[in-house]
C-alpha positions as CSV (number, residue, x, y, z in Angstrom):
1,X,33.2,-9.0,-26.3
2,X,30.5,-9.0,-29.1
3,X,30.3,-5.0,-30.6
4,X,27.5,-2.4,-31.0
5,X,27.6,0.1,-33.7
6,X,28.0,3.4,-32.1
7,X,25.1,6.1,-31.8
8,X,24.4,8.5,-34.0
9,X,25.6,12.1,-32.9
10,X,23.8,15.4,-33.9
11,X,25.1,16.9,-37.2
12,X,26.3,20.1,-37.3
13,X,23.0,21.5,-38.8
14,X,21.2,19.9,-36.5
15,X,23.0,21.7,-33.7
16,X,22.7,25.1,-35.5
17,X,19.1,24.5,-35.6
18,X,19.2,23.7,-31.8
19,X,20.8,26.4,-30.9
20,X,19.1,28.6,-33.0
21,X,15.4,27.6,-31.2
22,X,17.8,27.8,-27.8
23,X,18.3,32.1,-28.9
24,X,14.4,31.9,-30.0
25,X,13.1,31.2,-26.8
26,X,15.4,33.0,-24.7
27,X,14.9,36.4,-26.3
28,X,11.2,36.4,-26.2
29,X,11.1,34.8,-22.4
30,X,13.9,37.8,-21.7
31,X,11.2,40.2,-23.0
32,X,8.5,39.2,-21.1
33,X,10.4,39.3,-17.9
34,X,11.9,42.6,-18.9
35,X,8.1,43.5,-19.5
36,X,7.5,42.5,-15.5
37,X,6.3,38.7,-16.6
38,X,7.8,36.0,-14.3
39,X,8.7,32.9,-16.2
40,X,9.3,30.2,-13.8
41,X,9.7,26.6,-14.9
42,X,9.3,23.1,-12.8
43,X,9.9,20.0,-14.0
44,X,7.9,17.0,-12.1
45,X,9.1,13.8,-12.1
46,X,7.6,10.1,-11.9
47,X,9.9,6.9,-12.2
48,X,13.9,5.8,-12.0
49,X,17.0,7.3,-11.2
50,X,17.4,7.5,-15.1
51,X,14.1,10.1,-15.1
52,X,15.3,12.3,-12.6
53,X,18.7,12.8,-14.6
54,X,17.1,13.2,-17.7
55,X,15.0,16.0,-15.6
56,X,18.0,17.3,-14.5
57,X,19.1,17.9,-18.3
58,X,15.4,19.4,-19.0
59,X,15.6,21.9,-16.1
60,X,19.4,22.6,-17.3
61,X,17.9,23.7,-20.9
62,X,15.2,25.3,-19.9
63,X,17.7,27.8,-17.5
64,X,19.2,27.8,-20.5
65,X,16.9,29.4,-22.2
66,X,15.7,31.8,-20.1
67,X,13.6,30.6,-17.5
68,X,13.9,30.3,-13.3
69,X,13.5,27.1,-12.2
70,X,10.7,26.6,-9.3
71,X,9.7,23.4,-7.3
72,X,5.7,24.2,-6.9
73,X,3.5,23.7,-10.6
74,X,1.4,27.0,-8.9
75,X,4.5,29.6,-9.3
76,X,5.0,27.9,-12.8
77,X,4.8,29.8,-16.2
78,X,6.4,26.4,-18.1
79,X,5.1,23.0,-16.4
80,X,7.0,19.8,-17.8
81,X,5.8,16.0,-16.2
82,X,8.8,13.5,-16.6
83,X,7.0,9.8,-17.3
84,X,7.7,6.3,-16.3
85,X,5.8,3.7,-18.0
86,X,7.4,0.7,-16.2
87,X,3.7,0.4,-14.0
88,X,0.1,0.8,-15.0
89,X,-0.1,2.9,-11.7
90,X,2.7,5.5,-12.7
91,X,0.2,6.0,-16.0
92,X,-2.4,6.6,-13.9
93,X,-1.2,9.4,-11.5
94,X,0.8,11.0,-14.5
95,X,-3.2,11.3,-16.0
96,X,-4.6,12.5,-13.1
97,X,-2.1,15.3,-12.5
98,X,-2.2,16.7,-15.2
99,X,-5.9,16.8,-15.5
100,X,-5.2,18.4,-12.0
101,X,-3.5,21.1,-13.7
102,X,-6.6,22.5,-16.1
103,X,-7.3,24.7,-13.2
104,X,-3.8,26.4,-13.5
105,X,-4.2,27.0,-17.1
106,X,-7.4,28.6,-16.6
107,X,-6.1,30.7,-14.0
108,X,-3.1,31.5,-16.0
109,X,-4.0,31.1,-20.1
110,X,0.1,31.4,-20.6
111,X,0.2,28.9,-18.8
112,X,2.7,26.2,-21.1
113,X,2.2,21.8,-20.0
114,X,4.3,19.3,-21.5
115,X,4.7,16.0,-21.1
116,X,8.3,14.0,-21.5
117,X,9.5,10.5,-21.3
118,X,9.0,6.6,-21.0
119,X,4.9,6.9,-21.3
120,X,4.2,9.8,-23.6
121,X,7.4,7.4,-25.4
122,X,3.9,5.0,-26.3
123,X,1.7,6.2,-29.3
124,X,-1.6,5.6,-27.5
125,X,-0.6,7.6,-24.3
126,X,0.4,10.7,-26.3
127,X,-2.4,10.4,-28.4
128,X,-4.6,10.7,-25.4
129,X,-2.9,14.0,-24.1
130,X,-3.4,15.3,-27.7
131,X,-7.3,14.6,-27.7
132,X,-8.5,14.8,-24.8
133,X,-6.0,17.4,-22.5
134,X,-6.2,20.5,-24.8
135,X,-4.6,22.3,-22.5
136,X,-1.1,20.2,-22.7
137,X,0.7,22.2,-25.5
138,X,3.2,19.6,-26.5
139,X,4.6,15.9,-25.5
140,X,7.9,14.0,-26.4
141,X,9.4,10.9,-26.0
142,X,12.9,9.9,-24.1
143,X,14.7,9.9,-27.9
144,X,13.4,13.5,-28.5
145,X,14.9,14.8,-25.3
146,X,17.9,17.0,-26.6
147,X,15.3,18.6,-28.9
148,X,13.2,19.9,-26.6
149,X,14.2,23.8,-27.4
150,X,13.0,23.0,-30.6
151,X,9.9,21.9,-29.3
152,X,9.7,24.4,-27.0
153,X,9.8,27.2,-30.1
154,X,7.4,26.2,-31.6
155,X,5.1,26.2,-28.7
156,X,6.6,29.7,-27.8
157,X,7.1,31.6,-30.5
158,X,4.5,29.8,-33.0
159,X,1.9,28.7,-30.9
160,X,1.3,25.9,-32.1
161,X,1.0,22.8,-30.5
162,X,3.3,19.7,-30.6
163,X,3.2,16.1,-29.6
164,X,6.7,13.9,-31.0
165,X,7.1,10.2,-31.0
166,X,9.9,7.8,-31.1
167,X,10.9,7.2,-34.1
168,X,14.0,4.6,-33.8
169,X,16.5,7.4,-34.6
170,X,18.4,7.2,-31.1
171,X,21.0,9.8,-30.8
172,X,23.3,10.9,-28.2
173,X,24.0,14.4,-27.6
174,X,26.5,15.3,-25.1
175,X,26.1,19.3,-24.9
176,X,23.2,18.8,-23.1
177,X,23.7,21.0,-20.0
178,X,21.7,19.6,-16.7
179,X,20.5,21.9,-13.5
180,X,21.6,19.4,-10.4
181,X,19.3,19.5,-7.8
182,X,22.0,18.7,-5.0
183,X,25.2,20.2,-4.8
184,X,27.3,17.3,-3.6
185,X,25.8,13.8,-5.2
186,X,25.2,13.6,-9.0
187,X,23.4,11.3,-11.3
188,X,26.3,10.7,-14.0
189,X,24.0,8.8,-17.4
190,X,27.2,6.1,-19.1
191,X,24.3,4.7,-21.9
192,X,20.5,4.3,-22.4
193,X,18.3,2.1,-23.6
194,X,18.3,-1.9,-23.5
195,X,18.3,-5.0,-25.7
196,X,17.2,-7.5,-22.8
197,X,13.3,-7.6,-24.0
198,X,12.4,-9.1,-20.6
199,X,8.8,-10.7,-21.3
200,X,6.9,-8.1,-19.0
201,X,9.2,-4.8,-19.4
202,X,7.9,-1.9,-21.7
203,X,11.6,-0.4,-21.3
204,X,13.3,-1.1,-24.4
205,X,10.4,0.0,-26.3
206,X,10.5,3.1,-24.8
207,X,13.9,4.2,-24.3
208,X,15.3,2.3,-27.7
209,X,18.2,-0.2,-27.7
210,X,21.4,-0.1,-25.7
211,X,24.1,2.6,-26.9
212,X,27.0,4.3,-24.3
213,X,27.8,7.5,-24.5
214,X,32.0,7.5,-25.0
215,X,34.0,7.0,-22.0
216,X,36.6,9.4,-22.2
217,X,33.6,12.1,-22.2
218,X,31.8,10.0,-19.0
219,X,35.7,10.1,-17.3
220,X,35.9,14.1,-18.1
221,X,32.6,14.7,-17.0
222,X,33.1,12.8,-13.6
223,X,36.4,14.7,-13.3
224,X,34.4,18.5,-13.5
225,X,31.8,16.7,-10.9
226,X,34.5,16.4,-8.4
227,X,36.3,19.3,-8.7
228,X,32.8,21.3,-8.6
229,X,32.9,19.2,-4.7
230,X,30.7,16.7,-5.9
231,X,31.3,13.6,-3.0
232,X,28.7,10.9,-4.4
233,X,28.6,9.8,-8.3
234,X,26.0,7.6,-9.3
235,X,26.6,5.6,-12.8
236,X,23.4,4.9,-14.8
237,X,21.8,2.6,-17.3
238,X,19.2,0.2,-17.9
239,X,22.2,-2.5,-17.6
240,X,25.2,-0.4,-16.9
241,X,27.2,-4.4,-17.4
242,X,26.6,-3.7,-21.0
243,X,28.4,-0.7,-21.4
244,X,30.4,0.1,-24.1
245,X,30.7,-2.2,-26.4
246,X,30.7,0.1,-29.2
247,X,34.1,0.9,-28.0
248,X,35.8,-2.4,-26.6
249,X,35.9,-0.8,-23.0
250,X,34.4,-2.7,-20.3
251,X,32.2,-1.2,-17.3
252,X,34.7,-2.9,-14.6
253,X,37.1,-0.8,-16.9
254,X,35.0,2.5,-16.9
255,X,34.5,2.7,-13.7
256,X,38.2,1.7,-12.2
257,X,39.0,4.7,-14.6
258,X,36.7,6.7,-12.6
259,X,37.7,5.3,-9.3
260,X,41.2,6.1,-10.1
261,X,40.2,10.2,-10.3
262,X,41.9,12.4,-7.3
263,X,39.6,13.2,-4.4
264,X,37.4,12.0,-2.0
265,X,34.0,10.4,-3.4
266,X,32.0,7.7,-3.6
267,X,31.0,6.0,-6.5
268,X,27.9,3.7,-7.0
269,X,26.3,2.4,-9.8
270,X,22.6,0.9,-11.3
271,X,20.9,-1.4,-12.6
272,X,23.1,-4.5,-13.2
273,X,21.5,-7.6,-15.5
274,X,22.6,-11.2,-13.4
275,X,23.4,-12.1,-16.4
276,X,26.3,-9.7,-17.3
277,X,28.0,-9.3,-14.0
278,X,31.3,-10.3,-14.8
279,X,34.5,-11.6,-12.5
280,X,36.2,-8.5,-13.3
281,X,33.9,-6.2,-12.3
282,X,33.8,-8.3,-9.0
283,X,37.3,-7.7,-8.6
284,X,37.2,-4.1,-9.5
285,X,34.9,-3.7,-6.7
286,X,37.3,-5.7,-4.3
287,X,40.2,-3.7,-5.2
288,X,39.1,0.0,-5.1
289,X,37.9,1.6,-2.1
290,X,35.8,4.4,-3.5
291,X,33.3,1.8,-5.2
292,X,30.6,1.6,-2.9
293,X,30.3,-1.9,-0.8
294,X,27.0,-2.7,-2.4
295,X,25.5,-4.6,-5.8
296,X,22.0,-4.0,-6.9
297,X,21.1,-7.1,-8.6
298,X,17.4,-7.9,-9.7
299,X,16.6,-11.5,-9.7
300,X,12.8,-11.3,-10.1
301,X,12.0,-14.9,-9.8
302,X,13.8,-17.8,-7.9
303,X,12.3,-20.3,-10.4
304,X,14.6,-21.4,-13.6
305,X,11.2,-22.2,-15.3
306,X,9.6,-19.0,-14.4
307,X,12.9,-17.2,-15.5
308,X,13.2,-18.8,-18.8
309,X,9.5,-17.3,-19.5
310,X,10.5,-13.7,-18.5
311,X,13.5,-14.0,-20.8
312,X,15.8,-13.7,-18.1
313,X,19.0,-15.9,-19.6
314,X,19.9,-17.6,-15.9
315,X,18.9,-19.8,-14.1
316,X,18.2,-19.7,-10.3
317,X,21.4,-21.9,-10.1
318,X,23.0,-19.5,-12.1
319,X,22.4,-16.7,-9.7
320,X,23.3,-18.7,-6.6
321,X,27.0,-18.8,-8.4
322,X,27.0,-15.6,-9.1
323,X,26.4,-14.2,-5.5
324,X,29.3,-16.8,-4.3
325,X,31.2,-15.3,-6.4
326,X,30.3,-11.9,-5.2
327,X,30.8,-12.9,-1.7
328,X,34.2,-14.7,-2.2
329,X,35.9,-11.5,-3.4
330,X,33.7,-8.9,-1.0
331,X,32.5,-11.0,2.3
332,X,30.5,-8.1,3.7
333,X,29.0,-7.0,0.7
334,X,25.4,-5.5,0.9
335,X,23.2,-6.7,-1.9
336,X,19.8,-5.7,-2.7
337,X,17.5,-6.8,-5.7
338,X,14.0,-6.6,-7.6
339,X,12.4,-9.2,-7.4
340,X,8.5,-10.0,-9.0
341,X,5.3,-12.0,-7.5
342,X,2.5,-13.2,-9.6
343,X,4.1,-13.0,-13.1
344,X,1.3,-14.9,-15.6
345,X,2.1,-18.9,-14.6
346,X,3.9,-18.9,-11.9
347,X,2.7,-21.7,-9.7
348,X,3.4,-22.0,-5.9
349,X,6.1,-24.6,-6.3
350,X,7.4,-21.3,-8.2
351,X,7.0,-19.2,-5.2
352,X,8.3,-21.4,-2.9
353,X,11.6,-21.2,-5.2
354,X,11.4,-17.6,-4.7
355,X,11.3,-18.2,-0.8
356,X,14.0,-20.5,-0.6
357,X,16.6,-18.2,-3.0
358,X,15.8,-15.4,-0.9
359,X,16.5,-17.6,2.1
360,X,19.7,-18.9,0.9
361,X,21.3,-15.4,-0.5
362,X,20.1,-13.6,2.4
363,X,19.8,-9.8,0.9
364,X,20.4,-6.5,3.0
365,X,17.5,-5.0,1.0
366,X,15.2,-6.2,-1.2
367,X,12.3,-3.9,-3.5
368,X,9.6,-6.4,-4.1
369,X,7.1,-5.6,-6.8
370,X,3.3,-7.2,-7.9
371,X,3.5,-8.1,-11.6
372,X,1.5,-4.8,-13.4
373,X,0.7,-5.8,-17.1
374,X,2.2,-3.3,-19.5
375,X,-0.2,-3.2,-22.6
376,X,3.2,-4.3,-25.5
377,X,4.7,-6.8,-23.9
378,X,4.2,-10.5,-24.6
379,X,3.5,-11.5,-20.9
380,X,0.5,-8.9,-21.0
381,X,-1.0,-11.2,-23.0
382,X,-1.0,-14.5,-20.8
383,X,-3.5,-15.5,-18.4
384,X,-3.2,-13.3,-15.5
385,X,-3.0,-14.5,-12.1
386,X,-6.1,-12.5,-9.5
387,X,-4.8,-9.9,-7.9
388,X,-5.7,-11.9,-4.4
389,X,-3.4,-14.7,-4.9
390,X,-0.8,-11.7,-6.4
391,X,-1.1,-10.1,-3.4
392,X,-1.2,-12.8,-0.4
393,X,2.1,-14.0,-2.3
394,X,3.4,-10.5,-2.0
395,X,2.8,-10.0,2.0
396,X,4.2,-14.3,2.4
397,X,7.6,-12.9,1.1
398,X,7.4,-9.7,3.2
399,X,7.2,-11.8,5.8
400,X,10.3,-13.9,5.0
401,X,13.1,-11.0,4.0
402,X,12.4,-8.6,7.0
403,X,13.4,-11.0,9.7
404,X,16.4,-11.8,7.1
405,X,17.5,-7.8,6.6
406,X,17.1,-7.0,10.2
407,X,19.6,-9.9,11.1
408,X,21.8,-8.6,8.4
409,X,21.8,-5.3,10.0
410,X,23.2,-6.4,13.5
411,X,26.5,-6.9,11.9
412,X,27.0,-3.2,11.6
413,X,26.3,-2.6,15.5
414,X,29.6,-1.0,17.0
415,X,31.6,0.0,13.8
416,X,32.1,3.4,12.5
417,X,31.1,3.6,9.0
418,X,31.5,6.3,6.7
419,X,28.3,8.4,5.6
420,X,27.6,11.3,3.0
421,X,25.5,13.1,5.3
422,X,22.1,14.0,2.9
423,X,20.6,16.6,5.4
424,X,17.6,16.5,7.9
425,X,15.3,13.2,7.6
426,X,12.2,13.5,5.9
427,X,10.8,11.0,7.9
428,X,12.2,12.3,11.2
429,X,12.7,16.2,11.0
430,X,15.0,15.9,14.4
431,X,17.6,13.7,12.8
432,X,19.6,13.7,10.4
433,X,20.5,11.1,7.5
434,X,23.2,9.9,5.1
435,X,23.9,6.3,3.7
436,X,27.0,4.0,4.1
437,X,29.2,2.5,0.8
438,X,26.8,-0.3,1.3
439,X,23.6,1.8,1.2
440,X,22.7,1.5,4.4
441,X,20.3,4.3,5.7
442,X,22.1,5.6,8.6
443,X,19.9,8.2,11.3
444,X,22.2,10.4,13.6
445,X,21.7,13.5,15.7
446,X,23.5,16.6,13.7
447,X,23.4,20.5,12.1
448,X,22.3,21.6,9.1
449,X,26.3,22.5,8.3
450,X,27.2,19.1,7.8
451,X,24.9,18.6,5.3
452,X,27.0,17.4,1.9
453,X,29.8,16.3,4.1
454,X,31.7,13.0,4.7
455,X,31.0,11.7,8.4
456,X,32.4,8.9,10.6
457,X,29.2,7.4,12.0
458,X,29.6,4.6,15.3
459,X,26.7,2.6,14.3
460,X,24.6,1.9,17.7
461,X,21.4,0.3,17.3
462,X,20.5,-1.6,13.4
463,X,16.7,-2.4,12.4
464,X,15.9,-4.1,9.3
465,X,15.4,-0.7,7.2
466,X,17.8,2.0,9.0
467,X,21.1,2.2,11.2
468,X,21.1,4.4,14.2
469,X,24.3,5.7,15.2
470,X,26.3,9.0,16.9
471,X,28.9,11.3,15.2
472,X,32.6,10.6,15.7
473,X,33.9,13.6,13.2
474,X,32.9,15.3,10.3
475,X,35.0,16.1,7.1
């Protein structure tokens, strides 16, 4: 197992300084309220799993220091916009929000804006909030996260403005406390960053290079999540296959450790490289019950050439072993993937070899994306396919994994699976959802009490993009 060198951890003075701005802001936002002021923060968010975590931790310190948390920007005294940078669309709607939100400040001049993560991570993008959004009082990218009191004093009690970059100095602090927005599942970050430099991915230039946070705090942590009644963990990272190799300690370790905790939960786990999937993972999966059923794997491309010139390190052969593999050790496995049309030459002989691997591995679920240039990487700088031919290549493959998917999901007709039951559908207020180990979306007639607890579900009708079923108990 090749090593990384382990992250660099806040110093001592730099926690007294953090904790210092952390008393700062919470005596003068205690004095305004005791002077009749609300000051109500709400975090928006735009992008991954990985984004709404790092929210979670930005809402955490901001209760932290004195603010009520809200979920409308209009009740807002302290408005912070989580970025993702991983599509040129996310840029745009983070841009037009917030020039949404002038009106707010000039209804309420106390009004505080910031902006945080992946896209204000890029020097032009903060930059632009800096010139030309005056009313956005500070910005700071995904390494600057922890420091966010300290930003936040400045803007506070100084009044000045503040805009931080990146600056390669990646540090993990783990006293950073998060809000949770549910009450029984939980985001649970093992590392950031990544060192994969895929040809058309801005993410390691915005979240840094890979480093884990240590296991035996991600192990303690997980234990306080359950006994808090937590039922659903979710591991994250860019490439959670690559954690910890600062440490010698495997992920198919890490997360039989976890799996090995008392209680009843469920564990799942995102994103995983091809690449780094290893045989003991596989087995891990195989041999503990409270791993979910289900592998997210991104293939992006079933052509070897077309993989070679996103940097992908396998081939389409290569992938085809691995899901063998998979499926040797867990027959009934659900797998879904990423996977890319229109990526700067890719011919149709290309796309057919997209067709035919998504033919052959036959996915339960599969989160198809047009290639999005992303101004930094080197494919942004190849000939660029018309966004015509990008699209009729993305509705072709529609067409070929929704017949696959809704096959797929006849096999569940007539079993009783067990669901964490997420509450009333947002699609179908009468109904009521939750989602099988394998990720299934399961819709069942229900109450609002058994929201955030475990159900047997006996699955009766299956469609390509939800289950139907009826209640046999709840626990």
């Amino acid at each position: 197992m090749s090593t990384r060198v382990p992250a660099r951890v806040p110093t001592e003075e730099e926690l007294l300084k953090l904790n210092a701005s952390i008393d700062n802001v919470r005596k003068t936002i205690d004095k305004e309220k005791s002077n009749g002021k609300r000051r109500n923060c709400c975090v928006v968010t735009y992008g991954c799993q990985q984004n709404e975590a790092d929210s979670e931790q930005v809402a955490g310190m901001a209760v932290e220091m004195g603010y009520n948390l809200t979920e409308t920007t209009e009740d807002a005294d302290l408005i912070i916009v989580n970025t993702c940078a991983v599509r040129e669309h996310a840029e745009k709607k983070v841009f037009s929000i917030t020039g949404g939100y002038k009106h707010l400040k000039d209804a309420n001049p106390e009004l505080i804006i910031g902006i945080c993560g992946c896209m204000v991570s890029e020097e032009k993008n903060a930059e632009k909030f800096k010139k030309s959004y005056p009313y956005v009082d500070f910005t700071f990218g995904t390494e600057s996260l922890w420091k966010f009191p300290e930003i936040l004093d400045v803007v506070v009690n100084k009044k000045k403005r503040s805009f931080i970059l990146n600056s390669g100095d990646e540090v993990i602090c783990e006293r950073t406390p998060s809000s949770r927005k549910s009450t029984f599942t939980a985001w649970l970050s093992i590392m950031y960053g990544c060192n994969n430099f895929c040809t058309y991915c801005i993410v390691p230039y915005v979240r840094g290079r890979e480093r884990s946070r240590r296991p035996e705090v991600i192990v303690e942590e997980a234990k306080q999540l359950i006994s808090q009644g937590y039922k659903e963990i979710t591991l994250l990272g860019q490439n959670v296959n690559s954690y910890g190799k600062e440490y010698g300690v495997s992920f198919a370790s890490l997360i039989k450790q976890i799996a090995e905790l008392d209680g009843d939960f469920i564990i799942r786990f995102m994103s995983s490289h091809p690449k780094d999937m290893s045989d003991e993972l596989i087995q891990v999966i195989a041999e503990c019950p409270k791993i979910e059923r289900h592998i997210h794997l991104p293939f992006q491309s079933g052509s070897s050439r077309v993989l070679k010139l996103m940097n992908r390190h396998y081939t389409k052969e290569d992938y085809l072993a691995l899901i063998k593999r998979i499926r040797d050790k867990n027959p009934d496995i659900s797998l879904s993937a990423d996977v890319m049309v229109g990526f700067p030459g890719e011919t149709e002989e290309d796309f057919q070899e997209t067709l035919d691997l998504i033919r052959q591995v036959e996915f339960d679920m599969m989160f198809s994306f047009i290639y999005s240039p992303r101004e930094g990487t080197p494919a942004a700088k190849e000939v660029q396919m018309s966004e015509k031919d990008k699209t009729d290549r993305y509705l072709r493959l529609l067409k070929v994994q929704e017949p696959i998917a809704e096959q797929r999901a006849q096999r569940f007709v007539g079993r009783v699976e067990k669901v964490l039951v997420e509450g009333r559908s947002k699609n179908n207020n009468e109904k009521f959802t939750g989602r099988d180990s394998g990720l299934k979306i399961i819709l069942f007639d229900g109450n609002d009490e058994m929201t955030g607890k475990f159900a047997d579900i006996e699955i009766t009708e299956a469609h390509a993009f939800a289950l139907y079923g009826k209640v046999i108990r709840v626990y």
